[in-house]
VEXKENU-130302 format. One line per field, with one value per atom (N, C-alpha, C): residue in three letters; atom name; y, z, x. Coordinates in Angstrom, 3 decimals. Atoms other than C-alpha are relative to their C-alpha. Layout:
rest = ala:...
atom = CA:...
v = Y:...
w = Z:...
u = X:...
END
This chain:
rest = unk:unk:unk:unk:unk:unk:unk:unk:unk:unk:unk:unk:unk:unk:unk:unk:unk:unk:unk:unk:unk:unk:unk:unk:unk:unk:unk:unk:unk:unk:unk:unk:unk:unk:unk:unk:unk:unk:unk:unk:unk:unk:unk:unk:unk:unk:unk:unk:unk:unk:unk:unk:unk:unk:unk:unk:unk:unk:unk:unk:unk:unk:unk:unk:unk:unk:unk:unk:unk:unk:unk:unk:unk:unk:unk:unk:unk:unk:unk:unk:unk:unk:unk:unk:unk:unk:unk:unk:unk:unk:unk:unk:unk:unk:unk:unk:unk:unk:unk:unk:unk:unk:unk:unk:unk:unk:unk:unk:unk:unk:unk:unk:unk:unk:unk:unk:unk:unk:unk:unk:unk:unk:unk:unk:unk:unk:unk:unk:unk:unk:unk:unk:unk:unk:unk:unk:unk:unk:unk:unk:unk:unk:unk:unk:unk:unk:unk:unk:unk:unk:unk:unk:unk:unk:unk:unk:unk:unk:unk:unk:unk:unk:unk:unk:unk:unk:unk:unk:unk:unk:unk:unk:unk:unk:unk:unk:unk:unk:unk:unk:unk:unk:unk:unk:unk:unk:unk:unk:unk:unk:unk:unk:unk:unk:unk:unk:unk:unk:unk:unk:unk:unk:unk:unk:unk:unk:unk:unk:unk:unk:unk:unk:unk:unk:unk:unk:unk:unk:unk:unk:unk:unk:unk:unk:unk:unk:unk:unk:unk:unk:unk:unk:unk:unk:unk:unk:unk:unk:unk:unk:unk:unk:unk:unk:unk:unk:unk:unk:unk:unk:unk:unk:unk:unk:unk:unk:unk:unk:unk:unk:unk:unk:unk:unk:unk:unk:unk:unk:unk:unk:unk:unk:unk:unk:unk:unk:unk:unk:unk:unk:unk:unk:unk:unk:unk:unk:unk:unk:unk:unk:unk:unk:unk:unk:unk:unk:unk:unk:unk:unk:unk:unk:unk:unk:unk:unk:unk:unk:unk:unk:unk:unk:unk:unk:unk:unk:unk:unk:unk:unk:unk:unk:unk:unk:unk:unk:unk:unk:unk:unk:unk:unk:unk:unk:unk:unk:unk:unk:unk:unk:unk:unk:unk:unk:unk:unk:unk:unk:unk:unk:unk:unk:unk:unk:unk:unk:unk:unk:unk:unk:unk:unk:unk:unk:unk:unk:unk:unk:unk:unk:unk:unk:unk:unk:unk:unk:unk:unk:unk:unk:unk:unk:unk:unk:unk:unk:unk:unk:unk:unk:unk:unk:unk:unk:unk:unk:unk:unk:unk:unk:unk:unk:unk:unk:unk:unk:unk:unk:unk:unk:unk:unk:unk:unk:unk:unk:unk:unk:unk:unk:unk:unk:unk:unk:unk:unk:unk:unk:unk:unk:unk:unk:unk:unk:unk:unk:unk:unk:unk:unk:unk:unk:unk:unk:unk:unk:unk:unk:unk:unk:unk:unk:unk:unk:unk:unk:unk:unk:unk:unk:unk:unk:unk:unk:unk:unk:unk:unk:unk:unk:unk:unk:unk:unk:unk:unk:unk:unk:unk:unk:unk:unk:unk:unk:unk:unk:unk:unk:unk
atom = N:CA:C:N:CA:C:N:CA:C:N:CA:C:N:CA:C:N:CA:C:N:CA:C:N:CA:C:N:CA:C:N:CA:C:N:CA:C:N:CA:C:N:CA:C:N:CA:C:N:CA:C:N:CA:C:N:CA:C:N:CA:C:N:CA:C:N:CA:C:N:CA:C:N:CA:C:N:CA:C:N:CA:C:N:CA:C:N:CA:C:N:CA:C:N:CA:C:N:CA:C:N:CA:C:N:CA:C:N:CA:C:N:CA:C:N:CA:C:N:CA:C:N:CA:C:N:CA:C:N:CA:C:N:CA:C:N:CA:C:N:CA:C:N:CA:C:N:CA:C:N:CA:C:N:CA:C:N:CA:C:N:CA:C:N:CA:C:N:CA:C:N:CA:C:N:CA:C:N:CA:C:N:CA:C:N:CA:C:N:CA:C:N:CA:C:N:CA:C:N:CA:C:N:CA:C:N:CA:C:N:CA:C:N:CA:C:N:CA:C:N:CA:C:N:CA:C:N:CA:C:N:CA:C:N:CA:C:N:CA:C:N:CA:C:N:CA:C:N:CA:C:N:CA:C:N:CA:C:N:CA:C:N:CA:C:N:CA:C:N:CA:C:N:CA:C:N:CA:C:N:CA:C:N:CA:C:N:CA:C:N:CA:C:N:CA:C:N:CA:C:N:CA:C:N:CA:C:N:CA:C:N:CA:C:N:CA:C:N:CA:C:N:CA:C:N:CA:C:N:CA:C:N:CA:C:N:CA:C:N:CA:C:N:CA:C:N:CA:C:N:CA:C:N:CA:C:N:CA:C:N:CA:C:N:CA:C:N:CA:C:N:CA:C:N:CA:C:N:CA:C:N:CA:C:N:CA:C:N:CA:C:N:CA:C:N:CA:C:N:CA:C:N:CA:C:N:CA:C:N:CA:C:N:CA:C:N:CA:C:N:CA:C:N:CA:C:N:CA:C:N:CA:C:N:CA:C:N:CA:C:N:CA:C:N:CA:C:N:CA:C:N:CA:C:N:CA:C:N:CA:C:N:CA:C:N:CA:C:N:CA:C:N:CA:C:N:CA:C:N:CA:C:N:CA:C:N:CA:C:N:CA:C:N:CA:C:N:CA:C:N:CA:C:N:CA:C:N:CA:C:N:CA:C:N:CA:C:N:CA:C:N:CA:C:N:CA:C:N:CA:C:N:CA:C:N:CA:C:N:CA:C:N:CA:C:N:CA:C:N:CA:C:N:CA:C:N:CA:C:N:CA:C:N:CA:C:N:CA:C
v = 0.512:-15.986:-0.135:-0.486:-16.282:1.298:-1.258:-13.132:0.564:-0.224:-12.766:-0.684:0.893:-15.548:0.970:-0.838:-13.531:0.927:-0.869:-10.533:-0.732:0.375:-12.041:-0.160:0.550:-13.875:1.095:-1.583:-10.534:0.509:-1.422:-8.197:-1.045:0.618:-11.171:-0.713:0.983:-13.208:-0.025:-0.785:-12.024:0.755:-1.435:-8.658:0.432:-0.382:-8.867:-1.451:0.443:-11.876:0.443:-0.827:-9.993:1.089:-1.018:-7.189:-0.274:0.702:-9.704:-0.022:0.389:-10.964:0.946:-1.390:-7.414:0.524:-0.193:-6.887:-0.392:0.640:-9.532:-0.138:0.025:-9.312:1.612:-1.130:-5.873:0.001:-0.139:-6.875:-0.658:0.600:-7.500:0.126:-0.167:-8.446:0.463:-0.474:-6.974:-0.473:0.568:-8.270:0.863:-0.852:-6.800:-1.166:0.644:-8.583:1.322:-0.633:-7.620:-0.351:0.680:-8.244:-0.409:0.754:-9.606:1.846:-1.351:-5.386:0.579:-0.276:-4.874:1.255:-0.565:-3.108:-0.448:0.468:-3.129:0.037:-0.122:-4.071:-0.683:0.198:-4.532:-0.464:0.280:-6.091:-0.866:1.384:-8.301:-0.998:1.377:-11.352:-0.037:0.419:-13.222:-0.337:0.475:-13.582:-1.752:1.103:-16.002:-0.638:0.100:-17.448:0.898:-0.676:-14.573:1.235:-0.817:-12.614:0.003:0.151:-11.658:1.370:-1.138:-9.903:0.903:-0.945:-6.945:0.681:0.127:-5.729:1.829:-1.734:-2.021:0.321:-0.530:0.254:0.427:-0.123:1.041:-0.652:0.563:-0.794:0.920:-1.236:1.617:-0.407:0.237:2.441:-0.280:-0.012:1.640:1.044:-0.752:4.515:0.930:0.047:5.276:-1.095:1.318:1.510:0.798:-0.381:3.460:0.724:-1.448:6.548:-0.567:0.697:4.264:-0.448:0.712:2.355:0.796:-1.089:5.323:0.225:-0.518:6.919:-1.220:1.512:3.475:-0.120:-0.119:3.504:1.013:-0.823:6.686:-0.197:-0.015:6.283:-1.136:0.489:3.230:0.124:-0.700:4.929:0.840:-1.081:7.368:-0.475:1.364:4.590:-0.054:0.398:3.251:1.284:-1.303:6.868:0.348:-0.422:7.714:-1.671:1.335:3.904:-0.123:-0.070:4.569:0.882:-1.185:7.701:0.024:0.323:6.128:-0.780:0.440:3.517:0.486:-0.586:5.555:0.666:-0.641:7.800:-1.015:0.661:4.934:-0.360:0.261:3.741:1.224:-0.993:6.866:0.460:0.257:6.841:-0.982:0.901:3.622:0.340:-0.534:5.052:0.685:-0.678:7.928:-0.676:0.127:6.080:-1.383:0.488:3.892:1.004:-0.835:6.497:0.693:-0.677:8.024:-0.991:1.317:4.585:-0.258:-0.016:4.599:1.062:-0.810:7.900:0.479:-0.207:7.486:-1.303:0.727:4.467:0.574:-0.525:6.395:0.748:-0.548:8.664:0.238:0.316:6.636:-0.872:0.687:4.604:1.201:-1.557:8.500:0.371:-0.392:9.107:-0.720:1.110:6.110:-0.288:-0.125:6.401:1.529:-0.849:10.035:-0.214:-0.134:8.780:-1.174:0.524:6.438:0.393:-0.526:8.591:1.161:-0.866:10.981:-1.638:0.722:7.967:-0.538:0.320:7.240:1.180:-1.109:10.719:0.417:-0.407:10.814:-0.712:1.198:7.930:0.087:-0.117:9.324:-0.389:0.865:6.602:0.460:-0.438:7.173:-0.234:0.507:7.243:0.054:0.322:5.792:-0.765:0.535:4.663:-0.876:1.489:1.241:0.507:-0.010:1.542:-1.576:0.961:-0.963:-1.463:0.878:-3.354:-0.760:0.189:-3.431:1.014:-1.167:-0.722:0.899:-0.710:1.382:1.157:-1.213:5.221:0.869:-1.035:7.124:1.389:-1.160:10.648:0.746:-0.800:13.224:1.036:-1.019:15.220:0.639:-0.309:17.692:-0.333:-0.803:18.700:0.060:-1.288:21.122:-0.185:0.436:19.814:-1.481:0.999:16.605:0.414:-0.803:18.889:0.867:-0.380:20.529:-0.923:1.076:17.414:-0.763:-0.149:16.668:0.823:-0.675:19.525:0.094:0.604:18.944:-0.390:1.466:15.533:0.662:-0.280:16.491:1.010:-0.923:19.654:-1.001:0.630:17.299:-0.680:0.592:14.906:0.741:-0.724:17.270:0.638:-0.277:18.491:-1.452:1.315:15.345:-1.086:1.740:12.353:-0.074:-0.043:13.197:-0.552:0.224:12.418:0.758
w = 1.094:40.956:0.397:-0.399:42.861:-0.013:0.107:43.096:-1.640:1.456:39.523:-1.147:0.289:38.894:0.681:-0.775:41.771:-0.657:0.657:39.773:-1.653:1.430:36.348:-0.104:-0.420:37.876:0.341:-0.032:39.105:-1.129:0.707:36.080:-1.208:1.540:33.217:0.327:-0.205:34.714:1.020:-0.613:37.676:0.473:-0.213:37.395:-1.172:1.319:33.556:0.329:-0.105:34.782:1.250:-1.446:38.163:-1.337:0.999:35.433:-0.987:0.998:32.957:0.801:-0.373:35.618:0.672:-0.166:36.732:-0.746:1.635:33.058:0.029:0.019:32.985:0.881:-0.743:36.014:0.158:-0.010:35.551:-1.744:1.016:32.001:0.109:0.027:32.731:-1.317:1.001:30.163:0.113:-0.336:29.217:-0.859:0.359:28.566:-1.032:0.173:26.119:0.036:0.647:26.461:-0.096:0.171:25.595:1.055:-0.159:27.858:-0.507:0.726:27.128:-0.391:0.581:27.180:-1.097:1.238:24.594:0.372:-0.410:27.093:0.129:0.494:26.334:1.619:-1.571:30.011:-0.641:-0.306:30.334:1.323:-1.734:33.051:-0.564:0.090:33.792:0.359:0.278:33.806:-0.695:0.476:31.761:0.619:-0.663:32.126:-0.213:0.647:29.994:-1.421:1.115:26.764:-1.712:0.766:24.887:0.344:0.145:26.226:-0.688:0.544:24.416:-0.169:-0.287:24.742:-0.592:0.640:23.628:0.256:0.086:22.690:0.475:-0.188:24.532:-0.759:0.516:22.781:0.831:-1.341:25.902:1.453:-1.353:29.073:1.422:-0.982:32.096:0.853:-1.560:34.783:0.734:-1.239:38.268:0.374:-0.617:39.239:-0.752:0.410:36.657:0.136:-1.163:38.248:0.626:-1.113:41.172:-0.070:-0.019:40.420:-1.095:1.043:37.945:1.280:-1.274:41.439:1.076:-0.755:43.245:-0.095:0.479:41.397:-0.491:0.483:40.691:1.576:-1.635:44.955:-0.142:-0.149:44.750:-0.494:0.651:42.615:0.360:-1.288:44.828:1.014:-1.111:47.427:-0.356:0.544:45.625:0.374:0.048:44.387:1.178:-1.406:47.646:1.018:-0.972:49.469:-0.956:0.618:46.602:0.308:0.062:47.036:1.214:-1.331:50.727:-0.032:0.146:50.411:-0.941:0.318:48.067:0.863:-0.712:50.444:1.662:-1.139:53.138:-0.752:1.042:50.817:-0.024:0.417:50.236:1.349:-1.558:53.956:0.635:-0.063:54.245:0.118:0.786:51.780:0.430:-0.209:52.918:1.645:-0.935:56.533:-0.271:0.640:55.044:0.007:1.026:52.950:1.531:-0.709:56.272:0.907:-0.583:58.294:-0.173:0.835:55.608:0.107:-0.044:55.489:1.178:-1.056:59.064:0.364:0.673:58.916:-0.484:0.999:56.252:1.220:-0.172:57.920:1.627:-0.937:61.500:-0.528:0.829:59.336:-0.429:0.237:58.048:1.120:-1.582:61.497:0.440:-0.783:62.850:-1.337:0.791:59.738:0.162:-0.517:60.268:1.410:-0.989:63.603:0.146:0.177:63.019:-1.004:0.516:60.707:0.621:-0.586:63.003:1.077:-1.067:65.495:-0.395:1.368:62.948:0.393:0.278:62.756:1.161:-1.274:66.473:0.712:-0.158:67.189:-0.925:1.100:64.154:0.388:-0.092:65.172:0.756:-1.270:68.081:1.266:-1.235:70.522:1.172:-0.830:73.684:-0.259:0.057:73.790:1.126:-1.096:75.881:-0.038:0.174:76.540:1.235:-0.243:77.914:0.669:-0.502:80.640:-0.383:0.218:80.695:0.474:-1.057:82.941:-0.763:1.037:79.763:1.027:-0.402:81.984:-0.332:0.808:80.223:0.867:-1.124:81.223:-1.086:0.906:79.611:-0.297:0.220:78.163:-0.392:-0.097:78.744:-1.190:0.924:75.065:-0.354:0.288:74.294:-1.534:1.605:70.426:-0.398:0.569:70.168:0.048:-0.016:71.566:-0.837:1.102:69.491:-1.827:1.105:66.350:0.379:-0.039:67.760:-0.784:-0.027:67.676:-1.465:1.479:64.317:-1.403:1.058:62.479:0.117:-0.478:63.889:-0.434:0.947:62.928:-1.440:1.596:59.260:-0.587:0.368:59.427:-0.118:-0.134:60.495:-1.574:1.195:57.930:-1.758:0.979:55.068:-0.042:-0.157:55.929:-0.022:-0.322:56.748:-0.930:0.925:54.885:-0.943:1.004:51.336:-0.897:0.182:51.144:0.658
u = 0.782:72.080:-1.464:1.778:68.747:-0.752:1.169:68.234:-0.406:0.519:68.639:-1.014:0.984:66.247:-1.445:1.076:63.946:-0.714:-0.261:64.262:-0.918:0.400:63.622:-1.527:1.264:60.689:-1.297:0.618:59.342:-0.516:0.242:59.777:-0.921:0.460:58.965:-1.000:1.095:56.345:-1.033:0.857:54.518:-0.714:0.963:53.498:-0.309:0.761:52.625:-1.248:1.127:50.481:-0.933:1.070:48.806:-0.591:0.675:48.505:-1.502:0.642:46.731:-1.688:0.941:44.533:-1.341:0.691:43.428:-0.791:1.083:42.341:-1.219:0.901:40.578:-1.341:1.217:38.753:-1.199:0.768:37.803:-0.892:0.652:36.270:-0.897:1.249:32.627:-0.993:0.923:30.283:-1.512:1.160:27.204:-0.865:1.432:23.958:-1.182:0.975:20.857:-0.954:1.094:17.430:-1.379:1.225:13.857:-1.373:1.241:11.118:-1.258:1.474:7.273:-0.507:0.492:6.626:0.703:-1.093:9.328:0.797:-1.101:11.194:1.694:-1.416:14.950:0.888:-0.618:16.993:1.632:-1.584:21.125:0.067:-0.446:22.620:1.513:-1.388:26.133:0.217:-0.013:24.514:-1.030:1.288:22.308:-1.027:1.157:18.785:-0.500:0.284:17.738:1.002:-0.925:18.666:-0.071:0.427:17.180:0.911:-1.219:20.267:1.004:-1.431:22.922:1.060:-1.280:26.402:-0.035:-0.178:26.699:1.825:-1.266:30.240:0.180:0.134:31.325:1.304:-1.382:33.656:1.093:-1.197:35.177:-0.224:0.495:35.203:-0.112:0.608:33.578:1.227:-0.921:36.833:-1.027:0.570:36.273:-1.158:0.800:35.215:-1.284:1.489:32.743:-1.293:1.013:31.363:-0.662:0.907:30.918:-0.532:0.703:29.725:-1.451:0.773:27.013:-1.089:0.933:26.071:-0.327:0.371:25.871:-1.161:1.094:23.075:-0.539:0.943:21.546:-0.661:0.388:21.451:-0.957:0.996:19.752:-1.419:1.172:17.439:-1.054:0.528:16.514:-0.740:0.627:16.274:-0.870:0.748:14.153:-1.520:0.946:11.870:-0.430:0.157:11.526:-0.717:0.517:10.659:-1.603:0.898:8.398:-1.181:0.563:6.678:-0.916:-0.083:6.808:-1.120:0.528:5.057:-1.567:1.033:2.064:-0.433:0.688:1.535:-0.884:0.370:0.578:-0.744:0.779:-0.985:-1.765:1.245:-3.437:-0.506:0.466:-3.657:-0.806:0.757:-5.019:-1.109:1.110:-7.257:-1.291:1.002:-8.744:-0.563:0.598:-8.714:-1.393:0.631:-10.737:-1.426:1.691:-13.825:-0.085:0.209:-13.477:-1.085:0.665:-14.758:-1.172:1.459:-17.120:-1.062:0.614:-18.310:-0.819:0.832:-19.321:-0.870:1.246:-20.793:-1.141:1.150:-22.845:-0.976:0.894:-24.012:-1.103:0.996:-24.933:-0.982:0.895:-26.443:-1.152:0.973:-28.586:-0.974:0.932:-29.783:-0.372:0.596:-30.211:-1.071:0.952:-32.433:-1.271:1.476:-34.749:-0.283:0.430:-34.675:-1.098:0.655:-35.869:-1.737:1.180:-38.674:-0.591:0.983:-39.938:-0.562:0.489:-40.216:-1.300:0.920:-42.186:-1.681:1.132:-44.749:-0.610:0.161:-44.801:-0.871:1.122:-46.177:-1.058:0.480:-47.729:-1.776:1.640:-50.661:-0.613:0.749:-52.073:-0.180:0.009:-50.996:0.641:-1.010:-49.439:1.096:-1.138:-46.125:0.889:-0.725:-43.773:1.425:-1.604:-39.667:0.060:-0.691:-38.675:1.317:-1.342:-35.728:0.551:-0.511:-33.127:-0.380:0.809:-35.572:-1.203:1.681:-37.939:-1.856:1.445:-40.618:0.111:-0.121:-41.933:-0.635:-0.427:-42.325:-1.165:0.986:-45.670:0.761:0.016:-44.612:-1.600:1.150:-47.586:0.002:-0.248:-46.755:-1.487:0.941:-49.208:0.091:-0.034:-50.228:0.657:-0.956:-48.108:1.291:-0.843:-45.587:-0.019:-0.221:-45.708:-0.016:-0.289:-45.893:0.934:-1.537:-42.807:0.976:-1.301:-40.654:-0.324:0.146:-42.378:0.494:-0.424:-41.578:1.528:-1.814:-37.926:0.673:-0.692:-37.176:-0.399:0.004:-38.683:1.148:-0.713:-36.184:0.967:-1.171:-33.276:-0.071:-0.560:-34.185:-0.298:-0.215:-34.680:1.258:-1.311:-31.187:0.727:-0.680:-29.317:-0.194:0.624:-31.200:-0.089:0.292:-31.382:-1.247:1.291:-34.920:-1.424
END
């Protein structure tokens, strides 16, 4: 007689309620809200209280779950590579106008250094360079040679200086 109780217990009451509870747990609800852009998002929980259920005509098997979270992963990962792939992109970038940035700025100290040297031979004075001791060291430039190194610098900075 137990076993026919066992039995009973089995076929009439424990594996139509494991069955039940299987149902049930595989019936997730689904969500529609709107965001502030009046983009429309789903999910299987609520956000707020501006969610509300929406009723499916069929409930997604398992394995259309997974094959849903699969390509939800990918596209993740996508995201993420493509995200990956701008931020460096821009690190780049800022390297870049870093460099231009310094550049421009020797550039411009080699330009005004060039036009003061323009005005240094230009005035007739002697001229002379300062070692690291502060003594200074006459250069003997002729003329010609000081209208060398004149017409020079002016080439450089008519090339180079945009002025």
């Amino acid at each position: 007689m137990n076993k026919r109780i066992y039995n009973l217990f089995l076929s009439r009451i424990f594996v139509p309620t494991l069955i039940l509870m299987f149902a049930f747990a595989t019936q997730a609800k689904v969500y529609k809200w709107t965001d502030e852009k009046g983009k429309i998002h789903y999910s299987d929980k609520p956000i707020d209280e501006k969610s509300q259920p929406i009723k499916m005509k069929r409930q997604p098997t398992s394995t259309e779950i997974m094959q849903a979270k699969k390509r939800a992963s990918t596209l993740i990962q996508h995201q993420n590579k493509v995200q990956s792939i701008a931020d460096e992109e821009a690190r780049d970038k800022q390297v870049e106008l870093q460099k231009n940035e310094k550049n421009l700025t020797q550039t411009l100290q080699t330009c005004k250094e060039a036009k003061r040297l323009i005005r240094i031979y230009s005035n007739g004075r002697p001229i002379f360079t300062k070692d690291e001791n502060g003594k200074k060291t006459y250069k003997n430039y002729t003329d010609d040679k000081k209208n060398q190194m004149i017409a020079e610098l002016q080439k450089n900075i008519k090339e180079n200086c945009n002025n």
